[in-house]
N, C-alpha and C positions, 0 to 999 in steps of 0.2 A: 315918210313914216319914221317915227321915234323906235329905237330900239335899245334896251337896256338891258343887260346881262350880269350878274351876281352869279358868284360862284362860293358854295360854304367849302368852308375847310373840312378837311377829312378827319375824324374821330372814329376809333375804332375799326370791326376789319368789315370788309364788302361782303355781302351774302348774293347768293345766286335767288332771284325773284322773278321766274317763266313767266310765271303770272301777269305782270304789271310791265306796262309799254315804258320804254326808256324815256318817250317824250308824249306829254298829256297835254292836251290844249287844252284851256280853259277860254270859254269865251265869257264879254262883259256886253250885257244890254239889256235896258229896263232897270236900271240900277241895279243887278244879279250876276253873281256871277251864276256862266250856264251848266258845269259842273261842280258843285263846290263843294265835294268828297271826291276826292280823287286818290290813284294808289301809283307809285313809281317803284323803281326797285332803285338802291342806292348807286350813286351816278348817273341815276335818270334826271330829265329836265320835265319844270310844268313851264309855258307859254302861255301868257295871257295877252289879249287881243281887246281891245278897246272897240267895242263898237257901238259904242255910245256915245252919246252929245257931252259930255260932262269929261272933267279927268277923274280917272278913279285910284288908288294905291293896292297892289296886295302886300298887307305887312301883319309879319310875326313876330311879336314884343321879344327882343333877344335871339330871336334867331333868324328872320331873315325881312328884309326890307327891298320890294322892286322898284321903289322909287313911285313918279308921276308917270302914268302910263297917259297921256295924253288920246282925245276920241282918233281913231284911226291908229294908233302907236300901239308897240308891242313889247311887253318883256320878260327877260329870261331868267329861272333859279334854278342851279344846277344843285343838288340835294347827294352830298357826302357823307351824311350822318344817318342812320336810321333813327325813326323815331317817329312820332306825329306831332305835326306843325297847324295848330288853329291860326288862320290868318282872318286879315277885315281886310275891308278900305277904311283906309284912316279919316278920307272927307267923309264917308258914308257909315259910320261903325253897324249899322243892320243887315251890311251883304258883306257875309262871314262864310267860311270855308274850311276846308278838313286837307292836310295832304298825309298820307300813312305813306314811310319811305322802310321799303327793309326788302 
């Protein structure tokens, strides 16, 4: 199994965020991703899981790119910044996603 890790740079100061799990899975099958609004608190991670036949990308024009998540591969973006990050698959640009970081 592929595993790839990005980590953003830190901007700004950390808020406390009960609310939101430090680490969200996101799973990929049927060309979907299978949450894709999701909420972290700053320092939190999302995990995305390939369980699809196909490779798929989660990428955010400028702010964050996980690479080739390859079927069976998994990867990881640790979120230093608040804000919200629209991401796609760049092979796929119609399975699109939300992450709200704060």
């Amino acid at each position: 199994m592929l595993l790839a890790t990005i980590v953003l740079p830190t901007i700004g100061a950390c808020s406390d965020n009960a609310g939101a799990s430090s680490e969200v899975a996101v799973g990929i099958a049927d060309f979907k991703f299978s949450s894709p609004d999701v909420n972290v608190p700053v320092g939190g991670k999302v995990v995305w899981t390939n369980d699809d036949s196909q490779p798929h990308t989660a990428t955010s024009a400028g702010a964050f790119d996980a690479g080739t998540i390859e079927p069976g591969g998994t990867a990881r973006v640790v979120f230093r910044t608040a804000g919200t990050f629209t991401y796609m698959c760049s092979f796929h640009p119609f399975m699109t996603g939300t992450i709200a970081v704060g």
